[in-house]
C-alpha positions as CSV (number, residue, x, y, z in Angstrom):
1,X,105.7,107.9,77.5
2,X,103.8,111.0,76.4
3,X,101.3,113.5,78.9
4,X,99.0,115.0,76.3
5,X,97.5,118.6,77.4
6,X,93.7,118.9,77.1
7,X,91.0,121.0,78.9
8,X,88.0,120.7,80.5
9,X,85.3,123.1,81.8
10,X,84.6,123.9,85.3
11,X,82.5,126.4,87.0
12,X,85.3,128.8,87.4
13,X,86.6,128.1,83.3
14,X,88.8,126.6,81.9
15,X,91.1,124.1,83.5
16,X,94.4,122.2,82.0
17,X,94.3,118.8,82.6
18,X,97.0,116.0,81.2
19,X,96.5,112.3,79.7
20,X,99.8,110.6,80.1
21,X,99.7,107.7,76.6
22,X,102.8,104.7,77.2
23,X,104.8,102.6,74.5
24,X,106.7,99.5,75.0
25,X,109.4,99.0,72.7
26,X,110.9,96.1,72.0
27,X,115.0,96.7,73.2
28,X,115.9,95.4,69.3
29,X,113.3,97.6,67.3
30,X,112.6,100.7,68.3
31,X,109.7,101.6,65.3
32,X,106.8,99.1,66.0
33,X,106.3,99.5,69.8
34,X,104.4,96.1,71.3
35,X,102.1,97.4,73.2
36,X,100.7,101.3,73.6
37,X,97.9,102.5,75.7
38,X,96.4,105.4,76.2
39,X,95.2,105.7,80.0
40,X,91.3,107.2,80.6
41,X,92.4,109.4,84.1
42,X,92.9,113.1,83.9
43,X,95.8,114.3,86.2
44,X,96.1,117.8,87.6
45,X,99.8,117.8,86.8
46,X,102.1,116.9,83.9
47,X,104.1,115.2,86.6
48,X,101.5,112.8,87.9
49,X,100.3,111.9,84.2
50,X,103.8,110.8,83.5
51,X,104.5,108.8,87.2
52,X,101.2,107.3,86.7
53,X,102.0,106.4,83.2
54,X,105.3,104.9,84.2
55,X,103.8,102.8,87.1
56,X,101.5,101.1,84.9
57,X,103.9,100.3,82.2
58,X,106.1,98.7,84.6
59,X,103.4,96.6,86.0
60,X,102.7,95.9,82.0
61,X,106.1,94.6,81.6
62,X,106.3,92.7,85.6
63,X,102.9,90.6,84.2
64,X,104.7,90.0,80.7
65,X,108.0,88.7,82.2
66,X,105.9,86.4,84.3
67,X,104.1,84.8,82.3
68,X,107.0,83.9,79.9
69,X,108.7,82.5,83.1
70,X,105.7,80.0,84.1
């Protein structure tokens, strides 16, 4: 997972905001990742990038394990 730093204007300036990009790897190759997407929400926070990031990759990886299981 990576929380890239960008800015956007406001009326009172400049103002940091973060785009949090996630990677699945497979667990045997860790150089070709499976799946990577780069998520369209600006956060306030590095933090909140990175638990939003790490929600939706787990949900990526809940709907991948159950559709091998069906």
């Amino acid at each position: 997972m990576q929380a890239k730093t960008t800015f956007s204007l406001s009326f009172t300036g400049l103002r940091r905001r973060y785009m949090v990009l996630w990677f699945i790897y497979p667990f045997d190759d860790q150089i070709a990742p499976v799946a990577s997407f780069p998520e369209k929400v600006d956060f306030a926070s590095k933090g909140e990038a990175l638990e939003y990031g790490h929600g939706r990759a787990c949900a990526f990886i809940d709907s991948m394990a159950r559709l091998t299981t069906c």
